[in-house]
C-alpha positions as CSV (number, residue, x, y, z in Angstrom):
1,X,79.4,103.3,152.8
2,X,78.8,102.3,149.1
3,X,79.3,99.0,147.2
4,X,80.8,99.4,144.3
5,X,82.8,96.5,141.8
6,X,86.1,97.2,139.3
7,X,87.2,95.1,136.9
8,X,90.6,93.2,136.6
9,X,92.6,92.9,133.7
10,X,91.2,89.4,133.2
11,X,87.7,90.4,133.3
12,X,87.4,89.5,136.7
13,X,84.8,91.6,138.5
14,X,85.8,92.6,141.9
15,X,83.8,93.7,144.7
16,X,84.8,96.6,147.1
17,X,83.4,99.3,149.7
18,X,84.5,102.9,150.0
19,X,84.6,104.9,153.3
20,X,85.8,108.0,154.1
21,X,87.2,111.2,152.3
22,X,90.8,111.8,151.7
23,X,94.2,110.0,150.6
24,X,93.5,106.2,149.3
25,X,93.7,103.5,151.7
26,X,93.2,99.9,150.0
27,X,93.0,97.1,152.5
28,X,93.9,93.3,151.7
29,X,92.5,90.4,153.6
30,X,94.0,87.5,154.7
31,X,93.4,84.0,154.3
32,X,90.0,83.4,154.5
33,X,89.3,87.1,155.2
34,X,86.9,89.3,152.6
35,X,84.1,91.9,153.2
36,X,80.9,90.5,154.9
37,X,82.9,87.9,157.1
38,X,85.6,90.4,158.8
39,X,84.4,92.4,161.7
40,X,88.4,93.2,162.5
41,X,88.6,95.1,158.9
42,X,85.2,96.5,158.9
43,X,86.3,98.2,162.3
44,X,89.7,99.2,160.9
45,X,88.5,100.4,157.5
46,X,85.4,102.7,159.6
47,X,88.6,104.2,162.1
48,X,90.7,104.8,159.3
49,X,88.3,106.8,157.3
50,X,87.2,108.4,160.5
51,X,90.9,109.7,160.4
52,X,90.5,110.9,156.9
53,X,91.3,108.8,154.7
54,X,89.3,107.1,151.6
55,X,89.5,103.3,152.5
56,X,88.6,100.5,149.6
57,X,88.1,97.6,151.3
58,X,88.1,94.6,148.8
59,X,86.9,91.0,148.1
60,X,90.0,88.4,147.2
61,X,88.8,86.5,144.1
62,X,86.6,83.8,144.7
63,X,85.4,85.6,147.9
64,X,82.3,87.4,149.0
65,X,80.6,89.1,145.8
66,X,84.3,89.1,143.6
67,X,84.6,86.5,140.5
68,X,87.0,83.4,140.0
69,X,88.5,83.7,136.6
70,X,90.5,80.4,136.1
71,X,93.2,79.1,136.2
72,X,94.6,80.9,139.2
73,X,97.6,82.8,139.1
74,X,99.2,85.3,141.7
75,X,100.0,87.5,139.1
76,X,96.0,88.3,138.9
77,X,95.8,89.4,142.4
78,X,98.1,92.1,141.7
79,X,96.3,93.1,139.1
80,X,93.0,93.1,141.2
81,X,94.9,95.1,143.3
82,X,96.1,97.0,140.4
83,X,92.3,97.5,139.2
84,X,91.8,98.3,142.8
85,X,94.3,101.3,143.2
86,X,92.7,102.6,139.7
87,X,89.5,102.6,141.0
88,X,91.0,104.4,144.3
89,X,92.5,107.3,141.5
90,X,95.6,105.8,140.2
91,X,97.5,105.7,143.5
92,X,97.0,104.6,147.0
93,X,98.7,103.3,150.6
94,X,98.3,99.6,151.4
95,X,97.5,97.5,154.5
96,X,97.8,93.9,153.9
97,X,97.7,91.6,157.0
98,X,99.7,87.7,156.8
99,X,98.8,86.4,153.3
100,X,97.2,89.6,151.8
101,X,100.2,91.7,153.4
102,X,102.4,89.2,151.2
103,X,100.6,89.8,148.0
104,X,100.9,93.7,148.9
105,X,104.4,93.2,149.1
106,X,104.7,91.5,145.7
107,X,102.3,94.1,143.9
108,X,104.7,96.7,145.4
109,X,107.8,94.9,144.0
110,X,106.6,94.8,140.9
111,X,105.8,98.4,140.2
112,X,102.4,99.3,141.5
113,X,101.7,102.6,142.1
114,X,101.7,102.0,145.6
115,X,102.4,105.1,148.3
116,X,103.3,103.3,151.3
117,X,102.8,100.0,152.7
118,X,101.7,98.9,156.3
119,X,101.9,94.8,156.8
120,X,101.1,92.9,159.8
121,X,102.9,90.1,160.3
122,X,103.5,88.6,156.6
123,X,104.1,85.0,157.7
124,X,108.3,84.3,156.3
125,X,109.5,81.3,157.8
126,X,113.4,82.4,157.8
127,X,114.8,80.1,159.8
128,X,114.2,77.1,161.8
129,X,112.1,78.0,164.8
130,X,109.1,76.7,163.4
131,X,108.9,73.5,160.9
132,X,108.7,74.6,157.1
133,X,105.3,74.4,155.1
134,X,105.2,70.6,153.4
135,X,105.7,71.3,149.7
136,X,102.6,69.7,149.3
137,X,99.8,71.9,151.2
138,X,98.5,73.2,147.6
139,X,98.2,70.4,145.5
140,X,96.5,68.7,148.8
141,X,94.3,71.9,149.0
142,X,93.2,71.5,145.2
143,X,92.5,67.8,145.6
144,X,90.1,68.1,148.8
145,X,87.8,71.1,147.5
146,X,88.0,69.2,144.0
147,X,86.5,66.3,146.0
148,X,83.7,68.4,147.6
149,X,85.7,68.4,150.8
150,X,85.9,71.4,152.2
151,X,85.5,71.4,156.3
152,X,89.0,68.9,155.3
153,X,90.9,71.2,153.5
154,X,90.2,74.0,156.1
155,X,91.6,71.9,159.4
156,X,94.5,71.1,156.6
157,X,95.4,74.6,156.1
158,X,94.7,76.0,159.8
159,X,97.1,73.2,160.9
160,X,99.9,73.6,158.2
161,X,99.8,77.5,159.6
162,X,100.5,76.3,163.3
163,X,97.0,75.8,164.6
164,X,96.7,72.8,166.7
165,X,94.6,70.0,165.7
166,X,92.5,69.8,169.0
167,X,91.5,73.3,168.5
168,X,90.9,72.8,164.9
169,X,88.6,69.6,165.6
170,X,86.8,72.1,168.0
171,X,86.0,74.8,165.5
172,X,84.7,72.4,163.1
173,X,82.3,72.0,165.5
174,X,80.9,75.7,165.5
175,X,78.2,77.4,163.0
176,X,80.6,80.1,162.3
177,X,83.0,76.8,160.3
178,X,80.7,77.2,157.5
179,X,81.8,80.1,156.2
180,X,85.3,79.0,156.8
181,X,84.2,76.1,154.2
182,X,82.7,78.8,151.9
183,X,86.1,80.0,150.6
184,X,88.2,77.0,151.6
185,X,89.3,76.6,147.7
186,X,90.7,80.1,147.7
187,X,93.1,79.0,150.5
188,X,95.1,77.3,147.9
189,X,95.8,80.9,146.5
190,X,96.9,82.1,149.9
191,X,99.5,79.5,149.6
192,X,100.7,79.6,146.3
193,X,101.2,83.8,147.0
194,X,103.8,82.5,149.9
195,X,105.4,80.0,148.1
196,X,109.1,80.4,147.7
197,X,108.3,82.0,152.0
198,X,108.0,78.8,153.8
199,X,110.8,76.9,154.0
200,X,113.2,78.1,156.8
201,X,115.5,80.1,154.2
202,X,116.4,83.6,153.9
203,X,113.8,86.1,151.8
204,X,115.1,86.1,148.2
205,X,116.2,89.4,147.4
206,X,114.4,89.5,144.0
207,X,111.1,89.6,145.9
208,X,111.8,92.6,147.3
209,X,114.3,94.2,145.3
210,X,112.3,96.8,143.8
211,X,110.5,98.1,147.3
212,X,111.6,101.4,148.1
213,X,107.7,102.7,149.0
214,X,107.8,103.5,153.0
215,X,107.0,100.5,155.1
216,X,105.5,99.5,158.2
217,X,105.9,95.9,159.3
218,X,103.8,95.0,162.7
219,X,103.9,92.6,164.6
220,X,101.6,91.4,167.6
221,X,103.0,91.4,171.4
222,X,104.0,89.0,172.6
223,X,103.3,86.5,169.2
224,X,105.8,83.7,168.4
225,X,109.3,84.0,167.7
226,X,109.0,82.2,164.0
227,X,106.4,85.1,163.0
228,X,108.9,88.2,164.6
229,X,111.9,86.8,162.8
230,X,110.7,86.6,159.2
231,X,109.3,90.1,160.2
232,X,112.6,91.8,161.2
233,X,114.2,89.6,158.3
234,X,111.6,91.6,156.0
235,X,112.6,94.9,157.8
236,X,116.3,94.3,157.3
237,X,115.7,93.8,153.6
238,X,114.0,96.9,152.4
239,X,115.6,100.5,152.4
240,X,112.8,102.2,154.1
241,X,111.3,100.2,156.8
242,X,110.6,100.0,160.5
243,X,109.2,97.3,162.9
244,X,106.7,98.2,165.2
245,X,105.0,95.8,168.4
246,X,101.4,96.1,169.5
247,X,99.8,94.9,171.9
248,X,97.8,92.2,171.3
249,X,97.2,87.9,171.0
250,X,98.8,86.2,168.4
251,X,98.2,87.1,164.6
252,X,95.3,89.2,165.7
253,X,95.1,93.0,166.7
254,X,91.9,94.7,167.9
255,X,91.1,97.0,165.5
256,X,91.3,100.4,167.9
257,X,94.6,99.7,168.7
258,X,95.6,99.0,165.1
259,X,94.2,101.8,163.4
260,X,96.4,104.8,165.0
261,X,100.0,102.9,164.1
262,X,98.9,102.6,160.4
263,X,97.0,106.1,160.0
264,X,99.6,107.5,161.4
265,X,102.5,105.8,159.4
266,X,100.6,106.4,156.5
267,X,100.2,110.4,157.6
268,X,104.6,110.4,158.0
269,X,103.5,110.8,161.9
270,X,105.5,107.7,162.8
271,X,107.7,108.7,166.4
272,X,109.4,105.1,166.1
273,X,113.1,104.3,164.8
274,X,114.1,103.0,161.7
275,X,115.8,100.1,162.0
């Protein structure tokens, strides 16, 4: 596996790994997620070019080895991801998992040359089975990493996202918490790509109006019912689109049982319905 970087429209130098010979396969972390901290995408990205494909695995900005170009936008992401698909030869398949699966949706939305998509378990509030997102988790993200508190504006994100706080006081208690710390400011990005996703309301059409690519939504077995609705809302919304269950805890997939559902959607091997 090589280390190579790209560079975004903005002059942003971003950070990836290649693996594997055959069609492009770019994978987007999640919140927190990014190259050297992600065992559960190392694994995935080594099966999936085992399977033959050519897999870019990516830093986020202001993760791991990528840049930070300021001010933040989401509208650079896509065009990491943009840079990204270049680098892979112009056109690739996604897999995008909860916040990166939502910025994989938007960059597909608006035009990227994007094959196919595979998303596990974007996290669309659509209704009222779980409490909205307070319309203030950003601007209180911004404020605590301004102030140097990190460790702070992790527990404040992991418990805005339905982690509960006695579990959260635990983990701060663990080595591995550091490197949560280490890219707490970019979890104000993860945010502002799902704003306008958090409220308990139906998916605006205009965010996915212009998806037609293929796309596989997963979810986990047997997860929570807030997480499977804005799922099968997401489903319902696109013209090409099925939802598939795998075993597995909540928000979390082990990487062998992953990695055959998305290779083979991604090969047109998929047995499952459309919905």
């Amino acid at each position: 596996m090589s280390i190579n970087t790209t560079t975004s429209k903005d002059g942003t130098v971003i950070a990836y790994d290649r693996a594997g010979d055959g069609p492009a396969v770019v994978l987007v972390h999640p919140a927190f997620g990014h190259r050297a901290g992600s065992p559960e995408f190392a694994g995935l990205a080594q099966l999936l070019a085992a399977s033959g494909y050519s897999v870019y695995t990516y830093d986020r900005r202001g993760r791991g080895e990528s840049g930070d170009t300021q001010p933040y936008a989401v509208e650079r992401e896509i065009e990491d991801l943009d840079a990204m698909i270049a680098a892979a030869g112009g056109s690739a398949a996604i897999y995008g998992m909860s916040s990166g699966a939502a910025l994989a949706l938007w960059a597909a939305n608006q035009g990227l040359p994007i094959t196919s998509l595979a998303l596990f378990e974007p996290p669309f509030i659509v209704d009222d089975s779980r409490p909205p997102m307070p319309d203030d988790v950003r601007s209180k993200l911004e404020s605590l990493c301004a102030a140097g508190r990190r460790g702070d504006a992790v527990a404040l994100f992991m418990t805005n996202v339905g982690t509960p706080a006695e579990m959260v006081a635990q983990f701060r208690t663990q080595p591995w918490f550091a490197g949560l710390e280490a890219v707490a400011p970019t979890l104000a990005y993860d945010v502002a790509i799902l704003e306008g996703t958090q409220q308990g309301r139906p998916l605006s059409p205009s965010r996915t109006a212009h998806v037609t690519q293929p796309t596989l939504v997963i979810v986990s077995s047997p997860g929570l019912p807030w997480m499977h609705n804005g799922c099968q809302a997401l489903v319902d919304a696109l013209p090409d689109a099925r939802l598939t269950a795998l075993e597995g805890e909540f928000h979390a997939l082990k990487p062998e049982v992953l990695a055959p559902a998305v290779s083979n959607f991604f090969a047109g091997e998929v047995k499952t319905s459309p919905h």
